[in-house]
C-alpha positions in Angstrom: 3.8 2.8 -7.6 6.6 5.6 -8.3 4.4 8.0 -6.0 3.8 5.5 -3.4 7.2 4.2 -3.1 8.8 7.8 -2.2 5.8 8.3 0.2 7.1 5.3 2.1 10.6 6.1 2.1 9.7 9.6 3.4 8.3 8.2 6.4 11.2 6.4 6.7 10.3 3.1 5.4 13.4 0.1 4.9 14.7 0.6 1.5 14.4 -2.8 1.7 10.6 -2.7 2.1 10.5 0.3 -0.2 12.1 -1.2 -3.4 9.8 -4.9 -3.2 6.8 -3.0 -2.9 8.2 -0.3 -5.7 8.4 -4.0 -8.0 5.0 -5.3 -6.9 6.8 -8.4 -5.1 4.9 -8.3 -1.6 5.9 -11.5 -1.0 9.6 -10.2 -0.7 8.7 -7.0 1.7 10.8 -8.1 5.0 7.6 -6.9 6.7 6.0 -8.0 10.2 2.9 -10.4 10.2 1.0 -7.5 11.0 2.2 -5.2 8.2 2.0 -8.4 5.8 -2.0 -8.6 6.5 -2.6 -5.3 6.2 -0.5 -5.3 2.9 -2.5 -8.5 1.7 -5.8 -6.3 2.9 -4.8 -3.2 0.7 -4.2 -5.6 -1.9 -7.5 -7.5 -1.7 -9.5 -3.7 -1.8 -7.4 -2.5 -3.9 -8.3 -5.2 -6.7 -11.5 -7.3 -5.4 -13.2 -4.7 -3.1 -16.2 -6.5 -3.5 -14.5 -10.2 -2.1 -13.8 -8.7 0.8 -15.2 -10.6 3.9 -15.7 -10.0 7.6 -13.2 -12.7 7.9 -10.6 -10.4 6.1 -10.9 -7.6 8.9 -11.2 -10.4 11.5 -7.5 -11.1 10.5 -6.2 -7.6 11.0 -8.0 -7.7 14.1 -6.0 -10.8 15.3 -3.1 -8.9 14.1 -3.7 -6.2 16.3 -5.0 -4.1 14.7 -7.7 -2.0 15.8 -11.7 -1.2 14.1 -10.1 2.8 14.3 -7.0 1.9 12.0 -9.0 -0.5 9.9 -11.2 1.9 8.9 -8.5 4.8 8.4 -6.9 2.0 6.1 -9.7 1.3 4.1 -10.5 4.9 3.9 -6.7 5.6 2.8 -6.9 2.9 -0.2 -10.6 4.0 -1.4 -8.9 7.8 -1.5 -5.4 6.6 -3.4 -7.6 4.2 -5.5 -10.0 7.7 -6.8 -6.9 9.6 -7.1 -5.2 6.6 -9.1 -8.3 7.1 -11.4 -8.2 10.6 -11.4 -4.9 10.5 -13.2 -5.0 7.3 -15.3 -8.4 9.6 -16.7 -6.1 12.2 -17.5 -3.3 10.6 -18.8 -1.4 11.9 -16.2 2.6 10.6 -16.3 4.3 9.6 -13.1 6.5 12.3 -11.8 9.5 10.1 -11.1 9.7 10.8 -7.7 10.8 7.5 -6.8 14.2 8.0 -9.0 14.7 11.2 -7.6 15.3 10.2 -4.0 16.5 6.9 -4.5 18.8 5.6 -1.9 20.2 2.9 -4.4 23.4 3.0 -5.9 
């Protein structure tokens, strides 16, 4: 999450936004309907892949979402998910990147 938090903040995510997601709290994101699916989406690949139903990318589609950002999306959590793997393999440690930039106090 350290990683992914600091990659949000740099493209200028809410610290808000930045610091629920940083705790795992999605439900406390103040995120549009929109973003909340496609957060709920990531989530649901992320973990289940294999639950995921044509009704899932039906509701980012009435979302507004479109098949091109869909499939970016999917393609962006299968890559983070074998890089994730990658470095849990290796023992890698997180870099503390989200501690170095942080905008709290």
């Amino acid at each position: 999450m350290d990683s992914h938090a600091y990659f949000l903040r740099v493209q200028g995510a809410n610290e808000e936004i930045v610091q629920a997601l940083a705790r795992g709290e999605l439900a406390a994101a103040p995120v549009t309907a929109a973003e909340r699916a496609l957060l709920e989406f990531t989530e649901l690949v992320t973990r289940e892949a294999h639950r995921t139903r044509r009704t899932d990318t039906d509701k980012l589609r009435a979302e507004g979402w479109s098949d091109d950002q869909i499939a970016e999306a999917v393609y962006i959590i299968a890559m983070f998910a074998f890089f994730n793997r990658v470095a849990d393999a290796f023992g890698i440690e997180p870099m503390g990147y989200l501690a170095a930039n942080s905008m709290s106090p």
